[in-house]
C-alpha positions as CSV (number, residue, x, y, z in Angstrom):
1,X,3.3,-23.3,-23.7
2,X,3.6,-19.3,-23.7
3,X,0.0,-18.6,-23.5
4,X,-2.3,-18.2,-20.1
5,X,-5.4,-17.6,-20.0
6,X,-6.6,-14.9,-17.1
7,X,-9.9,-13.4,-17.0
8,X,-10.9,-14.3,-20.1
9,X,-8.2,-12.6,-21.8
10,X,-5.1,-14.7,-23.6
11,X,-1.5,-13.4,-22.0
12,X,1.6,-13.9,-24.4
13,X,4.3,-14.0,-22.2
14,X,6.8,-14.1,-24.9
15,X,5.5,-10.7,-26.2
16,X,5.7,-8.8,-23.0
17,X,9.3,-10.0,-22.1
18,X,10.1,-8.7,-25.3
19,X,8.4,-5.7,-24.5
20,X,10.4,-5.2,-21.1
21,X,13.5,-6.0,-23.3
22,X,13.2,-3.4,-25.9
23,X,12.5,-1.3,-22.5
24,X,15.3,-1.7,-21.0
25,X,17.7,-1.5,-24.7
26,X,15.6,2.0,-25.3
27,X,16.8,3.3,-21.8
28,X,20.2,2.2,-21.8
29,X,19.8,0.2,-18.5
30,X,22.9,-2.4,-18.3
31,X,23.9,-5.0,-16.4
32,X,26.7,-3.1,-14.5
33,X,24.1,-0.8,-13.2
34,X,23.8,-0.4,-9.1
35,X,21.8,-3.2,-7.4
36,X,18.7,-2.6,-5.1
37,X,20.7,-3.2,-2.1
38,X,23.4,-0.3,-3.1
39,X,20.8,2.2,-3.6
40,X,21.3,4.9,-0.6
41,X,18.5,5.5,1.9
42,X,17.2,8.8,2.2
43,X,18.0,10.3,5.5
44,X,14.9,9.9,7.1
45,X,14.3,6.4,6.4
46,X,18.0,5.5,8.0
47,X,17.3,8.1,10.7
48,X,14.2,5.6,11.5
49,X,15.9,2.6,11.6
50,X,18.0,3.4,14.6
51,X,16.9,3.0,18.3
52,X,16.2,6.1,20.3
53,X,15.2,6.3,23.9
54,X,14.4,9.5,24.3
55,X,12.7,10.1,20.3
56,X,10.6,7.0,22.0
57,X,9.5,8.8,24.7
58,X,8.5,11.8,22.9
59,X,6.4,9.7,20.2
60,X,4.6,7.7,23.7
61,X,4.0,11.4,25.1
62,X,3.0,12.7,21.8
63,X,0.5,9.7,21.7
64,X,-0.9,9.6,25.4
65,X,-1.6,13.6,24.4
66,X,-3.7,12.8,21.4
67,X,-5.1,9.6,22.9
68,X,-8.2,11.6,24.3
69,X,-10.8,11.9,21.1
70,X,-13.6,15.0,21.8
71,X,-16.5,14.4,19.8
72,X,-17.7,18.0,20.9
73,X,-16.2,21.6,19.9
74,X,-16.3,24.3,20.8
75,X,-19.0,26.8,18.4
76,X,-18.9,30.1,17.3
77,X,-22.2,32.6,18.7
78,X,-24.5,33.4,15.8
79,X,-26.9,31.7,13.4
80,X,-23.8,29.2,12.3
81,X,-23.2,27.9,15.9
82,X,-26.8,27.7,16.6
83,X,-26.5,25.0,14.0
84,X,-23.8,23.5,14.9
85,X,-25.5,23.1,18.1
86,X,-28.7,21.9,17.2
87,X,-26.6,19.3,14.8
88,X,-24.3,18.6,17.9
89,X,-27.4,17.6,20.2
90,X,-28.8,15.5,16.9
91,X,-25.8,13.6,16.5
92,X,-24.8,13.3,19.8
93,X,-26.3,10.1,20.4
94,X,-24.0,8.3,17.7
95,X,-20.8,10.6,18.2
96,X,-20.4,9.9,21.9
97,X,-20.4,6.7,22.3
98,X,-18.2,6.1,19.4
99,X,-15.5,8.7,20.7
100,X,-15.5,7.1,24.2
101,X,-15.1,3.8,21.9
102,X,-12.1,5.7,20.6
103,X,-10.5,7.2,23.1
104,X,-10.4,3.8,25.6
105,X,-8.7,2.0,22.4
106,X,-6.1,4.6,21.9
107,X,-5.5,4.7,25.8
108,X,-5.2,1.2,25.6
109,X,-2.8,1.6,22.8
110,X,-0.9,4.2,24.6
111,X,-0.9,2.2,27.5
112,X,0.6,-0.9,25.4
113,X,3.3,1.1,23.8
114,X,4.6,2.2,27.2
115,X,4.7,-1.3,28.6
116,X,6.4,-2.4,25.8
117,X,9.2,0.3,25.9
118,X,9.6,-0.5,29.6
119,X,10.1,-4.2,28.8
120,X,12.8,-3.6,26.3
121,X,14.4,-1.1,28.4
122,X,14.3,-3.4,31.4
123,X,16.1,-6.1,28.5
124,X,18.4,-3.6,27.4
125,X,19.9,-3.6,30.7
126,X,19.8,-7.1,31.8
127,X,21.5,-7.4,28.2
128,X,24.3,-5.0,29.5
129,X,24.8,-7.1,32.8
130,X,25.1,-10.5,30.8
131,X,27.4,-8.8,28.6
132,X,29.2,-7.4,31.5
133,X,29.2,-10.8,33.1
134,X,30.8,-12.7,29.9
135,X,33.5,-10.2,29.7
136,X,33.8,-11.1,33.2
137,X,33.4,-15.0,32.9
138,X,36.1,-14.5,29.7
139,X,38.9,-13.0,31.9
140,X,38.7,-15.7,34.4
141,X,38.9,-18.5,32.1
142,X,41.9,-16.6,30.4
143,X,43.4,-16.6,33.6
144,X,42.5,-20.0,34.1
145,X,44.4,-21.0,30.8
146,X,47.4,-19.0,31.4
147,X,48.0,-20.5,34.8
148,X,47.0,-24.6,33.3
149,X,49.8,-23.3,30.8
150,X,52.2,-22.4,33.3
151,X,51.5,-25.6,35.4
152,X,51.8,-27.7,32.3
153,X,55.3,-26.4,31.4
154,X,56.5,-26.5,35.2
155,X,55.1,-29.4,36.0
């Protein structure tokens, strides 16, 4: 059956695939056309994919530094700040507590961030020393071959 019903309204598949196919035959899109996967990235979206310490740092600083949400500014002197005043003293009530509400979540986010980098650094290393250590281990049991070899043929 070609027909669904969705919403009340009747869908013919059949028509909208040959919609899509006089589409594509109007365009000129063939077969031999590139593939999602060999479309290239723009630079910034391969620049993002790549791990970098010190690009992680910044973003934590960057974040730590805008963590802190002030629910007061400062006002200009005149008629315009004395409203702005009177408004902040109105509102204050609501704004404060929601900024401190703010503010704790984004330190707490902040704080997160930087315990998570600190794992994965502390990871990155201890993946270093295993690798380190099965370069090592992979020697010795060449070694270890070599000399059952020789002992094999001597022997």
């Amino acid at each position: 059956m070609n027909q669904q019903t969705t919403s009340q309204q009747p869908v013919n598949i059949q028509k909208i695939m040959e919609e899509i196919r006089a589409e594509i035959k109007e365009k000129g899109y063939t077969a031999d056309m590139l593939s999602f996967s060999e479309i290239p990235l723009p630079a910034a979206a391969s620049e993002a994919d790549t791990a970098d310490e010190e690009a992680a740092a910044q973003a934590i600083g960057r974040m730590r530094g805008l963590s802190f949400i002030a629910w007061r500014r400062p006002v200009n002197a005149g008629v315009k700040g004395l409203v702005k005043r009177v408004l902040y003293k109105l509102s204050g009530f609501i704004a404060a507590p929601m900024s401190e509400d703010q503010t704790a979540f984004n330190g707490a986010a902040v704080s997160a961030m930087e315990q998570i980098a600190a794992v994965l650094k502390a990871q990155q290393q201890e993946i270093a020393q295993q690798q380190d250590e099965i370069q090592r281990l992979q020697k010795h049991i060449y070694s270890l071959e070599k000399k059952s070899a020789q002992r094999r043929r001597n022997g």
